[in-house]
N, C-alpha and C positions, 0 to 999 in steps of 0.2 A: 416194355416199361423202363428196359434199365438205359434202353437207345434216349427215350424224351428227358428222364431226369440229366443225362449227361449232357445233352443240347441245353436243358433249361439250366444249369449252373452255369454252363457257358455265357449264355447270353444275357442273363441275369447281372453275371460279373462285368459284362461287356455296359450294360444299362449303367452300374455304379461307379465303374470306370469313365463314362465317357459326359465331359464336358457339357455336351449338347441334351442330353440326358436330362441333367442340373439345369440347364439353361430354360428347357421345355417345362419342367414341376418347379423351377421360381414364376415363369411367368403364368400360369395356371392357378398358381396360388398367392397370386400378386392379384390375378383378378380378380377372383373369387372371393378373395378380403376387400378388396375396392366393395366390391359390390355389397357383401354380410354389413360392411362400415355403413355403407351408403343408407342401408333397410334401417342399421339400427336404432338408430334416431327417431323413426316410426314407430317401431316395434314398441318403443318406452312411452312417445305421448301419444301417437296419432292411432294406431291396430297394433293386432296380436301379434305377439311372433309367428312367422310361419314358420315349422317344423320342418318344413319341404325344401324352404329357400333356397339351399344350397345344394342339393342334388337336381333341383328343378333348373337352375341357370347351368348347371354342368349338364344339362341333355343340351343344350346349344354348345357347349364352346366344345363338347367333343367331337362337334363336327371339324373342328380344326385342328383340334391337339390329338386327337384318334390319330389320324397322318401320320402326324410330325414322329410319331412315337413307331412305327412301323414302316415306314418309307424303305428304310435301309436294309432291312432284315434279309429280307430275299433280292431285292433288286440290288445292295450293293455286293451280294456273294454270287452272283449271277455277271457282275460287269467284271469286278476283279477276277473270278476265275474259280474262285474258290469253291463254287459249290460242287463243282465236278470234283475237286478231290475230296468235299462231305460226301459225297453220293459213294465216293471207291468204302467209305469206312463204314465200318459194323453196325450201321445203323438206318432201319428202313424209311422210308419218304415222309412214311404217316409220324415215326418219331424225328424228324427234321421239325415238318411244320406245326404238331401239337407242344413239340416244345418250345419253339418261339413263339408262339400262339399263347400259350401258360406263364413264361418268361414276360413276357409285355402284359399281361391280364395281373401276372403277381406287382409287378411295376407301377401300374395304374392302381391296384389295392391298396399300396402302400399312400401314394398321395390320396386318395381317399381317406383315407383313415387320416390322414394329416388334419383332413378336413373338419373333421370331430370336436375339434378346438373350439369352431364356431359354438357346438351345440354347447362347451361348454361355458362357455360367455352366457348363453343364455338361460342357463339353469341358476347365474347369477344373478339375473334380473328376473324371470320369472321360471313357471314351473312348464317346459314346452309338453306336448304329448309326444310318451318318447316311444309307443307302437305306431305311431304314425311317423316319428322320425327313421324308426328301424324300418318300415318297410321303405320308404323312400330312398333307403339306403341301400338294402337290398334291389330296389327296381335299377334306381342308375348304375350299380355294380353290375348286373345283369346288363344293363344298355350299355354300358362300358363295353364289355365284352365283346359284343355285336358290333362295334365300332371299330372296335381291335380286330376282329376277324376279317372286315368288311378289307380293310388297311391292308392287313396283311399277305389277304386274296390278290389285290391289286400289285402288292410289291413285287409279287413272282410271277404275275403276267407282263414286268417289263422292266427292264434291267437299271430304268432311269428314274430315280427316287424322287426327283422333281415330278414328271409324269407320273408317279408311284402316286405320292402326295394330292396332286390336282384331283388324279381322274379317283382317290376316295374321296378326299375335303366333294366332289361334283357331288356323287353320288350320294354321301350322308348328307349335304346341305337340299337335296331332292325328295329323301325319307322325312326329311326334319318339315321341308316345307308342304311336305304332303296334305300334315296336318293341320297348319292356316287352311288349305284349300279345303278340306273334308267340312270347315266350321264355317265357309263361307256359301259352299255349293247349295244350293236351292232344295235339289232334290235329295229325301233323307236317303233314299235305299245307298244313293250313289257317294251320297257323304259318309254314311256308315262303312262302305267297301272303301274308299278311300284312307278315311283315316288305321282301318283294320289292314291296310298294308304301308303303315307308315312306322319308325321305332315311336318317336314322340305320341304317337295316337296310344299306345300300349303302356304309356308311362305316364300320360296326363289326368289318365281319367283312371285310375287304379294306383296304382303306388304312390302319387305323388299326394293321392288324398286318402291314404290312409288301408289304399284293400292290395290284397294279396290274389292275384288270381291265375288257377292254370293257365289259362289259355294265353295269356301274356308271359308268362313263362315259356311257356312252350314256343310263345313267337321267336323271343329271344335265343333257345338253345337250335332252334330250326336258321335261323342267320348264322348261326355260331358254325351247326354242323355241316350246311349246305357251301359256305363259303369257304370253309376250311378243307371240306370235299375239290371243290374245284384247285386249290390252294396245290393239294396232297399230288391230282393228277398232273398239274403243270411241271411241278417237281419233277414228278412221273415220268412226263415227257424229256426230261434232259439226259435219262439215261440214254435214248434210242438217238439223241443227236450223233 
């Protein structure tokens, strides 16, 4: 425990320190107010507020900004050289990549919670429902996380943060589109299996309307542990280079 808190101040510090860091939570929140702008005008003459809005457009754009926020972690301590002299120090594999893994999940918590502002603009104009705002909060903070993990599996299978970047931005824009396909396929049994291995499929039809459900959780922390597993062993592997 005391190996990951020491990794997660590191990297944490490395997050508020570093330029591109800022550059990534303006432009995230640059969208994400484009878009709250854009609903709100609706929301006053035309439909209700949705509660969901803004957790609901953040299950797309994490498939881009999950990357950008984990590209570097492993793959740039892996190209410089450096993670062979983390590997010499007092600290085992599992706490390298749980706490860069925590470090980027505490990072994305914080711009979320930036996000909050929106809801409350809307408690100015009207009253939203705010257990269906907290769970929708809750859900994409768990999708978050599994985005983050996904990211971060990838940055330590390859030393080039561009390739870091692509092959998860591939992978989560393939989870994300699962769930178009699950809602167009013909056949239920086969839509039902589809969307039940999609993140979006676990988020659209429970949290983002209001319900709280194990088994979506459980999706969510099984991405988290299984990716982070692979993460742990790749690490693993650079002692025996």
């Amino acid at each position: 425990m005391t190996g990951t808190w020491i990794i997660f101040r590191r990297e944490v510090g490395q997050y508020f320190a570093s330029p591109v860091a800022y550059l990534i939570a303006f432009a995230m929140l640059l969208v994400t107010g484009l878009y709250f702008n854009a609903d709100l005008a609706f929301s006053i003459t035309v439909k209700a507020a949705d509660p969901a809005l803004i957790p609901s457009f953040m299950s797309l754009i994490l498939v881009f900004f999950a990357p950008l926020l984990t590209m570097r972690m492993l793959a740039e301590e892996t190209r410089e050289g450096t993670l062979e002299l983390l590997l010499t120090a007092p600290v085992s594999d599992s706490a390298i990549v749980i706490g860069k893994f925590l470090s980027a999940w505490f990072y994305y918590s914080v711009l979320l919670g930036l996000t909050l502002i929106y809801q409350l603009i809307l408690l100015q104009i009207s009253v939203p429902d705010l257990a269906h705002t907290l769970c929708a909060y809750i859900g994409i903070w768990l999708y978050g996380g599994a985005t983050l993990a996904v990211g971060l599996m990838f940055s330590a299978l390859t030393e080039n943060q561009v390739v870091a970047a692509f092959l998860a931005m591939a992978t989560l824009l393939f989870l994300w589109l699962g769930d178009l396909a699950g809602q167009i396929v013909a056949n239920l049994d086969l839509a039902r299996i589809i969307r039940q291995l999609t993140l979006t499929g676990h988020f659209s039809t429970s949290f983002a309307v209001g319900l709280v459900r194990a088994e979506d959780v459980a999706y969510y922390a099984g991405i988290i542990v299984i990716t982070l597993f692979i993460a742990i062993r790749v690490v693993e592997s650079h002692r025996w280079r």
